[in-house]
C-alpha positions as CSV (number, residue, x, y, z in Angstrom):
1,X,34.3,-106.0,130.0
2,X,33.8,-104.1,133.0
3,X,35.7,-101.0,133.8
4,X,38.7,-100.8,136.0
5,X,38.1,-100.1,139.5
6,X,40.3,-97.2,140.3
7,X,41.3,-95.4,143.4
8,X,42.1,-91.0,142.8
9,X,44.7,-90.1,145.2
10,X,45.5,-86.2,145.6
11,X,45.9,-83.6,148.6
12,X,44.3,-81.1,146.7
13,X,40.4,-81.8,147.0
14,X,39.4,-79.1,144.0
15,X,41.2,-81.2,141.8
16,X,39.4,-84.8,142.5
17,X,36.1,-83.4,141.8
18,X,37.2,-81.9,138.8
19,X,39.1,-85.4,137.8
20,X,36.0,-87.4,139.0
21,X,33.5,-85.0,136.6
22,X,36.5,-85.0,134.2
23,X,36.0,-89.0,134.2
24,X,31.5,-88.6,134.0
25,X,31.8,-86.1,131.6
26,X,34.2,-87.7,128.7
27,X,31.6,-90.8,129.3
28,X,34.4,-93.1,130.8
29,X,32.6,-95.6,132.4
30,X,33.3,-98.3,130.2
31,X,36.9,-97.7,131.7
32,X,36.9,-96.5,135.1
33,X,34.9,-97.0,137.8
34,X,36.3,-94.8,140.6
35,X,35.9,-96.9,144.0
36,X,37.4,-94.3,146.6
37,X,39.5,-91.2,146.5
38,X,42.3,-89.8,149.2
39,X,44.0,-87.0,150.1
40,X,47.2,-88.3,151.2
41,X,49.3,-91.1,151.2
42,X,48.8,-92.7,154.6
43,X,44.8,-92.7,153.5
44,X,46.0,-94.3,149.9
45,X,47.7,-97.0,151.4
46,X,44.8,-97.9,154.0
47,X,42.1,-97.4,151.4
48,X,43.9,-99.2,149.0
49,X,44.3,-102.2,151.0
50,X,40.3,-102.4,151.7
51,X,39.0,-101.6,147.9
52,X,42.2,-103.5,146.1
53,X,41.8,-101.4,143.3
54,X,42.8,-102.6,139.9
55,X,44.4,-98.9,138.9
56,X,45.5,-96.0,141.7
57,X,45.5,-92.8,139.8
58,X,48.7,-91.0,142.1
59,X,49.6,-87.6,142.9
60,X,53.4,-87.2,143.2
61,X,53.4,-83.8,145.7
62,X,50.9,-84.6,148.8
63,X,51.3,-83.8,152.8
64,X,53.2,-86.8,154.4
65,X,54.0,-89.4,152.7
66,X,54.3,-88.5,149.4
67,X,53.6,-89.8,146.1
68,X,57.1,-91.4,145.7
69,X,57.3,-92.6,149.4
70,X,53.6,-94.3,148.4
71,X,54.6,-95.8,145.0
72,X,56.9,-98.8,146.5
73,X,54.4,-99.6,149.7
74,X,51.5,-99.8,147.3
75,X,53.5,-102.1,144.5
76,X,54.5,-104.2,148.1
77,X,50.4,-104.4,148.7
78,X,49.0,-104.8,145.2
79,X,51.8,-105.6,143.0
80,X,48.9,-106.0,140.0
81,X,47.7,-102.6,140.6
82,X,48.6,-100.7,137.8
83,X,49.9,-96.8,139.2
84,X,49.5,-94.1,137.0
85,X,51.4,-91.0,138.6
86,X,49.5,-87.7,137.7
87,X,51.4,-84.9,138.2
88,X,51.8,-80.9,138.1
89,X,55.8,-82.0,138.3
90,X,56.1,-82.6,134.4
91,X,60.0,-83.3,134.1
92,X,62.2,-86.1,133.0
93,X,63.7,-86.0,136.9
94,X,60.3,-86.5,138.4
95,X,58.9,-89.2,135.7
96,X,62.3,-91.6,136.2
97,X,62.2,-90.7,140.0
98,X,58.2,-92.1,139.9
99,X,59.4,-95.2,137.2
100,X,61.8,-96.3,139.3
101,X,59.7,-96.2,142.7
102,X,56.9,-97.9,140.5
103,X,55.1,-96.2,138.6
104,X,53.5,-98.0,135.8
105,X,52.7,-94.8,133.5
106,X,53.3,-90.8,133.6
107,X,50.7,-88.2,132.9
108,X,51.3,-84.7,133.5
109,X,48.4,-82.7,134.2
110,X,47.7,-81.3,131.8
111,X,48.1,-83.8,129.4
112,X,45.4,-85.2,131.0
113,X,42.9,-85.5,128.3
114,X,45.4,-86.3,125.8
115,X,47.2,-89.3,127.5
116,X,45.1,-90.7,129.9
117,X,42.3,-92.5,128.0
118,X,44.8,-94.2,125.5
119,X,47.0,-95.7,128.8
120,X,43.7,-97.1,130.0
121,X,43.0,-98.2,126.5
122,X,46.6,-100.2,126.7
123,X,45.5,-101.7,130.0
124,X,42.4,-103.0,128.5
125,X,43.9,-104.5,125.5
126,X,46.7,-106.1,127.0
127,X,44.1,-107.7,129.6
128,X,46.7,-107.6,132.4
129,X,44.8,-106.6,134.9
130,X,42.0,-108.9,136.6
131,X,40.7,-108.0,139.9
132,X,43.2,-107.8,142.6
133,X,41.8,-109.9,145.3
């Protein structure tokens, strides 16, 4: 199976190269192949709609639109996206507040390592996702 093309979306641009080597360095490419990246959620949505990927990896806190303000326009766009908020914000508030504007999984920071891999584990075994075209 091939991996899961996947757009990183966060304001802080320290952090996506760290994510993106994160990603090379724990050999993920039989999950993830990372398609784009943006820094805010007016760039998310317009990238998004050219590179339809198949998982948007979503900062909650970003300049603009934010992460919760993105979550329902990019469900409207690509409703088989799968949106995995990744957060600093690691509260019960902020992970019902990103469910309910459609967020398809939580991840807090720093349980990056921990929880990421098995959610795109999940995705592949469940075969949901196809390409969104």
């Amino acid at each position: 199976m091939s991996p899961f093309s996947t757009l990183l979306v966060d304001d802080n641009t320290t952090f996506l190269g760290i994510l993106k080597n994160f990603l090379k360095e724990r050999q993920w490419e039989d999950l993830v192949d990372v398609v784009g990246t943006a820094t805010n959620g007016e760039d998310a949505l317009e990238k998004a709609a050219v590179l339809k990927p198949q998982v948007v990896l979503l900062d909650l806190v970003m300049p603009g639109l934010s992460g919760l303000q993105v979550l329902p326009r990019m469900k409207t766009l690509l409703p088989q996206t799968k949106i995995i908020v990744l957060t600093l914000l690691d509260s019960p508030d902020y992970s019902q507040a990103a469910l309910a504007a459609g967020a398809d999984f939580f991840v807090a920071k720093e349980n990056l390592d921990a929880d990421l891999r098995p959610i795109f584990a999940k995705l592949r075994q469940n075969g949901s996702l196809g390409h969104c075209d």
